[in-house]
C-alpha positions as CSV (number, residue, x, y, z in Angstrom):
1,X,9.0,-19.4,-9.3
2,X,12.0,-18.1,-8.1
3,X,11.6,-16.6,-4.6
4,X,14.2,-13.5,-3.7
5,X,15.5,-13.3,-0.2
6,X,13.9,-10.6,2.3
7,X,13.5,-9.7,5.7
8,X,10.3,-11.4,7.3
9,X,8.7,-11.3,10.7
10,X,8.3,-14.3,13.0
11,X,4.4,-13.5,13.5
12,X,2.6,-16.6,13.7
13,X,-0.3,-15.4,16.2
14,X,-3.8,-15.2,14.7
15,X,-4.9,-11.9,14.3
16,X,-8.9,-10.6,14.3
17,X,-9.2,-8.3,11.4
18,X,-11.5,-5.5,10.6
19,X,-11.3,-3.6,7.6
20,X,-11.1,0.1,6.8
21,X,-13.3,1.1,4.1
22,X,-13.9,4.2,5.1
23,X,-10.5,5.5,5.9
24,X,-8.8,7.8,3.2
25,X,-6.1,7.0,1.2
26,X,-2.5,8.2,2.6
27,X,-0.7,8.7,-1.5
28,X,-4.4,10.8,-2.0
29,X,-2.9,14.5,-0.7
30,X,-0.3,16.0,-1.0
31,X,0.4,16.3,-4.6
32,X,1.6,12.5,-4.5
33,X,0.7,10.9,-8.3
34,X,1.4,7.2,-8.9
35,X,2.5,6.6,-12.6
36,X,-0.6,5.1,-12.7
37,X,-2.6,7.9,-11.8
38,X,-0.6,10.2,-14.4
39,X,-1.3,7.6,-17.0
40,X,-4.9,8.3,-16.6
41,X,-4.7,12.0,-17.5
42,X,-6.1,13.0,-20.5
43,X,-5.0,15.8,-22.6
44,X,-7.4,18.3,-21.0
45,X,-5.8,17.3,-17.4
46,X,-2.4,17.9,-18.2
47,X,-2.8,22.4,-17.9
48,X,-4.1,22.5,-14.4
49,X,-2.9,19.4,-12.4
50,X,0.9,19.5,-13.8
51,X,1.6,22.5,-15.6
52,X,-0.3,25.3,-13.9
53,X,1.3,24.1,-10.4
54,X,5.2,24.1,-11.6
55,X,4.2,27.7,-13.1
56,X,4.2,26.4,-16.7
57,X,0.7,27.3,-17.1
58,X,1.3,29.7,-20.0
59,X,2.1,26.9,-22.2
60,X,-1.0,24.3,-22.0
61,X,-2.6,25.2,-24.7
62,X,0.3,24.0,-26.2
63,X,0.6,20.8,-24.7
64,X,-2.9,20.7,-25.4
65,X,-2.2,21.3,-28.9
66,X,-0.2,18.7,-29.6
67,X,-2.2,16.8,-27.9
68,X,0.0,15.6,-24.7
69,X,-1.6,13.3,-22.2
70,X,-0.6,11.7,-19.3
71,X,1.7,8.8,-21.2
72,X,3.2,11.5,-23.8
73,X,4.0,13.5,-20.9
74,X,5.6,10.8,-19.1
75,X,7.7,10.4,-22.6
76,X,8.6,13.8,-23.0
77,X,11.8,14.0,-24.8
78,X,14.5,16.7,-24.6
79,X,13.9,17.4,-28.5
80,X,10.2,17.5,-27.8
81,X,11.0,20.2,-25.0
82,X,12.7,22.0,-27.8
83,X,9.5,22.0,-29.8
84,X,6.9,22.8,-27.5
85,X,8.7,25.5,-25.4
86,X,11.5,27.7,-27.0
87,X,12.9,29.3,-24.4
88,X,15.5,28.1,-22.4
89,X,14.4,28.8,-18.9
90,X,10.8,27.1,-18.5
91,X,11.8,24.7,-21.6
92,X,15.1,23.7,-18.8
93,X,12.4,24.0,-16.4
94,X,10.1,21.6,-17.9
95,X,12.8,19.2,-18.3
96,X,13.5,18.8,-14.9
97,X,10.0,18.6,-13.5
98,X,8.8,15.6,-15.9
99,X,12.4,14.0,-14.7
100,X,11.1,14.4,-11.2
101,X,7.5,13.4,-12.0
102,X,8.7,10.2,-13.4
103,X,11.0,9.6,-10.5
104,X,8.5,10.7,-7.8
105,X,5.6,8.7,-9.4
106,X,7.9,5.3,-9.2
107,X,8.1,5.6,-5.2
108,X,4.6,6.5,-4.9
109,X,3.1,3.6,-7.0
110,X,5.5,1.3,-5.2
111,X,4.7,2.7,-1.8
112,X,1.1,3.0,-2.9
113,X,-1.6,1.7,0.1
114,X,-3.5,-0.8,-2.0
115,X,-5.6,-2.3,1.6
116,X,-5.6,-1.1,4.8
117,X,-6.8,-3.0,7.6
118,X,-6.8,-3.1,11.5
119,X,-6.0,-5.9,13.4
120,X,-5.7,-7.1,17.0
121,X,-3.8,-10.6,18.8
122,X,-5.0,-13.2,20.6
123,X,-4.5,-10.9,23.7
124,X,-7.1,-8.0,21.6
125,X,-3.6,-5.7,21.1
126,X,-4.5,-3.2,18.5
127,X,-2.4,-3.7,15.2
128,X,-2.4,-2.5,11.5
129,X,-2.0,-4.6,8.3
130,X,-1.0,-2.7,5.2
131,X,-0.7,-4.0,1.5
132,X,1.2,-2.1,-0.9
133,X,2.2,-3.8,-4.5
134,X,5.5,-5.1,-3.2
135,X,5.2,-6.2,-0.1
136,X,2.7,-6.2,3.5
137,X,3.6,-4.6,6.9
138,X,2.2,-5.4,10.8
139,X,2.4,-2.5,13.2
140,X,2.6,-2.7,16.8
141,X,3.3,-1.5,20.0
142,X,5.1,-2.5,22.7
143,X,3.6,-1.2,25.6
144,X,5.0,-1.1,29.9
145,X,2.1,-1.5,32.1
146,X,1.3,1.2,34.5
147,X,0.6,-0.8,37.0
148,X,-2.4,0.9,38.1
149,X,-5.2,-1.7,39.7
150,X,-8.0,-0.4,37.5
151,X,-6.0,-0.3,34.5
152,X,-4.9,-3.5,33.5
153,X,-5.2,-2.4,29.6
154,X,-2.4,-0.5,28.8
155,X,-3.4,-1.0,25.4
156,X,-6.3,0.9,25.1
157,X,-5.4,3.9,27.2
158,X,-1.3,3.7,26.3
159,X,-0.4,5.0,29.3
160,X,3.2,2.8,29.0
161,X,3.9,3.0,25.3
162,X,7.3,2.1,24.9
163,X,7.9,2.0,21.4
164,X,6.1,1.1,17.6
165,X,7.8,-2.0,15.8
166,X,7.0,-3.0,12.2
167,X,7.1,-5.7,10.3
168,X,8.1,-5.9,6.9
169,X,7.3,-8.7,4.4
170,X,8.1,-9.3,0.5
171,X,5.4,-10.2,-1.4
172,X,8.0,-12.0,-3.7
173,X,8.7,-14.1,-0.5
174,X,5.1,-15.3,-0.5
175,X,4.5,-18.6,-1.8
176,X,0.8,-19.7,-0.6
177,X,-2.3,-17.4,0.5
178,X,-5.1,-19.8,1.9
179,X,-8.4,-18.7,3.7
180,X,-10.9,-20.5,5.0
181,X,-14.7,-20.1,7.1
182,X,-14.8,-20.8,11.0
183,X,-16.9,-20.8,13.7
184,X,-16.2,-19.2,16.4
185,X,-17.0,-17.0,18.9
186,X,-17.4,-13.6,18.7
187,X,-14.3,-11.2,19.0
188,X,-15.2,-9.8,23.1
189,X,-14.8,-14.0,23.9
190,X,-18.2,-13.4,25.4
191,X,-19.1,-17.5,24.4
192,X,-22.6,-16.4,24.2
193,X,-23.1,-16.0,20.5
194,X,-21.2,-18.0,17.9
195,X,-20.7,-16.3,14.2
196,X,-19.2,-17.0,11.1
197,X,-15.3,-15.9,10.7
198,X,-12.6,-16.1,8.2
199,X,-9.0,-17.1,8.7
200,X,-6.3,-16.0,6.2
201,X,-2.8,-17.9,6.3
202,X,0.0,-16.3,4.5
203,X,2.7,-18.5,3.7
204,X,6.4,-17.2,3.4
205,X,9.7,-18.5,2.5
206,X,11.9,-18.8,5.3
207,X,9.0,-19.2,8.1
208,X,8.5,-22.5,9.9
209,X,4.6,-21.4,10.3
210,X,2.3,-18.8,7.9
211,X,0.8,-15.5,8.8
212,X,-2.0,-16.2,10.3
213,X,-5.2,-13.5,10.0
214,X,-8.4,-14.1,11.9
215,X,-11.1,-12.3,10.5
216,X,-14.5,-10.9,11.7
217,X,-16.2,-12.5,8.8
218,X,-16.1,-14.8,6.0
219,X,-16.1,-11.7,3.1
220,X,-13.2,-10.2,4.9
221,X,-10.9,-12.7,5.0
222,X,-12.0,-13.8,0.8
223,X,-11.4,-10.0,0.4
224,X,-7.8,-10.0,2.0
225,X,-6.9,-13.1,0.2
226,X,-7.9,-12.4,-2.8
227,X,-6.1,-9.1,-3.5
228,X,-2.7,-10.9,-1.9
229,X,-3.2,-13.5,-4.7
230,X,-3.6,-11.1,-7.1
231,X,-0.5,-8.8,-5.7
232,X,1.5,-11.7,-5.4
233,X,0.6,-13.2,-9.4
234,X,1.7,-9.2,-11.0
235,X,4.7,-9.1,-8.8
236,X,5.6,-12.4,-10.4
237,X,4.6,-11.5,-13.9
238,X,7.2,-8.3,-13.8
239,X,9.9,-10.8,-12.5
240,X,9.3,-12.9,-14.9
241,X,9.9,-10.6,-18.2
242,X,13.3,-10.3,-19.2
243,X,15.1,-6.5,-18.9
244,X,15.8,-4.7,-22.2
């Protein structure tokens, strides 16, 4: 498999990881559609959640009609415009809204949050992980110390926040995703109860060492892993078919 060249980070610190199951989706509000979320719409959809908002409303029955769901939209044709709408305002209209529905619906499917997780260092530093369907981030901080004597963890109270770094990976840069079960102890370092945890290593072209993600338990880490494996095997299906 042929492996494209990208930036990548120089992380190679374990990282304990706790996952965010409850937190909402970012690409949720704001009127953001993936093309895989207007592919879903079915003919009755089309009136209220795209053509009632851009103040074509008046012609769903129309679309409806003829029967126009979320792919036919996404196929609409400047001779199908004609058809459906004859005049030359909302038909021009029309024309330019599916154009940036199509356009629009690209970025957000490949900006698309697919996991969400958050993570801390060997030093407990807060960080985030993010998957999206080309590629995985780490956020940080870079924090100054106060100073103060009964601080001591400018981390938790960012009193010294200097600034937020993130680091960018290609999922087409990933080779390997391992993960594996470990004892250890558990993640305060307390060394009076020992649990079961999961480690994650991400190998990446380019990197002398993988990604490493230590993980509060066993299902986390298989859960992380597996959806990079399955990420990783789509992105190298689409690079794999030829363009038309």
């Amino acid at each position: 498999v042929s492996v494209k060249k990208s930036r990548h980070n120089t992380m190679s610190k374990q990282l304990a990881v706790h996952l965010l199951d409850d937190e909402p989706d970012a690409n949720a509000s704001g009127g953001k559609f993936t093309l895989d979320d207007v592919r879903q719409w079915r003919v009755k959809d089309v009136g209220p959640k795209w053509l009632v908002p851009i103040g074509l409303g008046a012609y769903a029955s129309v679309f409806a009609e003829h029967e126009i769901d979320g792919v036919a939209l996404l196929g609409i044709t400047e001779a199908d415009a004609r058809e459906l709408i004859p005049k030359i305002g909302p038909r021009n209209r029309l024309l330019a809204q599916t154009r940036g529905l199509r356009n629009t619906a690209k970025v957000a499917q490949l900006t698309k949050v697919l996991l969400e997780v958050k993570i801390f260092d060997e030093n407990k530093r807060p960080l985030k992980f993010k998957l999206t369907s080309t590629g995985f981030s780490v956020t940080y901080e870079e924090y100054r110390c106060c100073n103060t004597p009964i601080c001591g963890t400018c981390f938790i109270c960012k009193c010294g926040v200097t600034r937020r770094v993130v680091d960018r990976t290609d999922l087409s840069a990933v080779t390997d995703v391992d993960h594996e079960v470990s004892l250890e102890c558990c993640e305060f370092d307390c060394c009076c109860c020992i649990a079961l945890k999961g480690l994650v290593r991400i190998t990446v072209t380019g990197q002398d060492e993988p990604v490493v993600l230590r993980c509060r338990s066993a299902e986390d880490a298989e859960q992380i892993a597996t959806k990079l494996r399955v990420q990783v095997e789509l992105n190298q299906r689409q690079e794999s078919v030829p363009m038309a």
